[in-house]
Structures are given as C-alpha cells and as structure tokens.
C-alpha positions as CSV (number, residue, x, y, z in Angstrom):
1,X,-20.5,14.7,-24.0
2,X,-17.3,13.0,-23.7
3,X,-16.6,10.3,-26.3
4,X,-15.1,6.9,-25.3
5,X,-11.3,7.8,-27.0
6,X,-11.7,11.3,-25.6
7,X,-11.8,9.8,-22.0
8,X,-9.3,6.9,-22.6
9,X,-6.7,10.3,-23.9
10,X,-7.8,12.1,-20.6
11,X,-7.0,9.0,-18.5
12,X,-3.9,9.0,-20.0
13,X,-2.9,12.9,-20.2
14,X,-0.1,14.0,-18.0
15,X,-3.4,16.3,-16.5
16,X,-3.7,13.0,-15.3
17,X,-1.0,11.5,-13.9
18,X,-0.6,9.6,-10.8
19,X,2.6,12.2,-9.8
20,X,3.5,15.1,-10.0
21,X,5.8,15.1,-13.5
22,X,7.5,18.1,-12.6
23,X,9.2,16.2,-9.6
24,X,10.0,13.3,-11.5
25,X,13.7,15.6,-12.5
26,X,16.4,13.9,-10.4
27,X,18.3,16.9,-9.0
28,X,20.3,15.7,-6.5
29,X,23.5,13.6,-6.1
30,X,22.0,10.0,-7.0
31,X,25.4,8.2,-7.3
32,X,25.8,7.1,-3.8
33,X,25.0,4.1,-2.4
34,X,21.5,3.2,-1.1
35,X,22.5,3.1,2.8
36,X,23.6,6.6,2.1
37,X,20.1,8.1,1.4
38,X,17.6,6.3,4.0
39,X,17.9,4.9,7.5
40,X,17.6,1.4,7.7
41,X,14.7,0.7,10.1
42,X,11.4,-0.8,10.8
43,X,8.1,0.7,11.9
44,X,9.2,-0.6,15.4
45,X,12.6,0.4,15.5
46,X,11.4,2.7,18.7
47,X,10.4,-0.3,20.9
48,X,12.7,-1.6,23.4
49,X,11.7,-4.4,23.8
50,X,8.6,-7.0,22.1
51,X,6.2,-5.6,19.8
52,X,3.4,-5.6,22.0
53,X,3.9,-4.9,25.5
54,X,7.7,-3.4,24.5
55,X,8.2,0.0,25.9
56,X,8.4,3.0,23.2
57,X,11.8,4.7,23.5
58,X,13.7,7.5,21.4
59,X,16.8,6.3,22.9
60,X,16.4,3.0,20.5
61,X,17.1,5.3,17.5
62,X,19.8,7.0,19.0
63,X,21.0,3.5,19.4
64,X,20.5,1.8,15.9
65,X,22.2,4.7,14.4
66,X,25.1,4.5,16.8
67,X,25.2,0.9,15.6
68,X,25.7,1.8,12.1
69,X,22.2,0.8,10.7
C-alpha cells in the first residue's frame, strides 16, 4: 500500500516528469535570433486564397519564404 507522501514523492519524481529530462540539455547553437530557428507561418499558410473555400497550394510556402517570412 502506497502512503499519501509516498505518492505525492512519486508524482513528483523525475520517474515522473512531464518530459523527457534527458532532452531538456541545450546542445545546439541557441544564440541566434528567433526568426533564425522556426518559419514564421500559420496553420493556413498553404491556402491561396480564404480559409474556407481557398484552394490548398505548396506553391504558397514556396512563396512566404521567398518573401522573407
């Protein structure tokens, strides 16, 4: 039987945790800017036109990046 502190330490034991703590390192390069590590876009970047009803196009990323987003 599990006692009320001896779940409370489990809960918080890095057994666990809500990541992986071995990933939590930083080893890469983290002194850039933020544009420099993701693409700026939007779950509809790929529409060429509205949201609903727009056509779906790869060409629109091709397009936003060309633009410097």
């Amino acid at each position: 039987t599990m006692t009320k502190d001896g779940f409370i330490r489990y809960l918080m034991s890095d057994e666990n945790a809500p990541v992986f703590l071995d990933r939590l390192d930083v080893y890469m390069d983290m002194d850039q800017p933020l544009a420099h590590y993701y693409i700026n876009s939007s779950h509809n970047t790929y529409l060429s036109g509205r949201q609903f009803g727009g056509r779906s196009s790869v060409e629109m990323y091709r397009q936003v990046l060309l633009a410097g987003c």
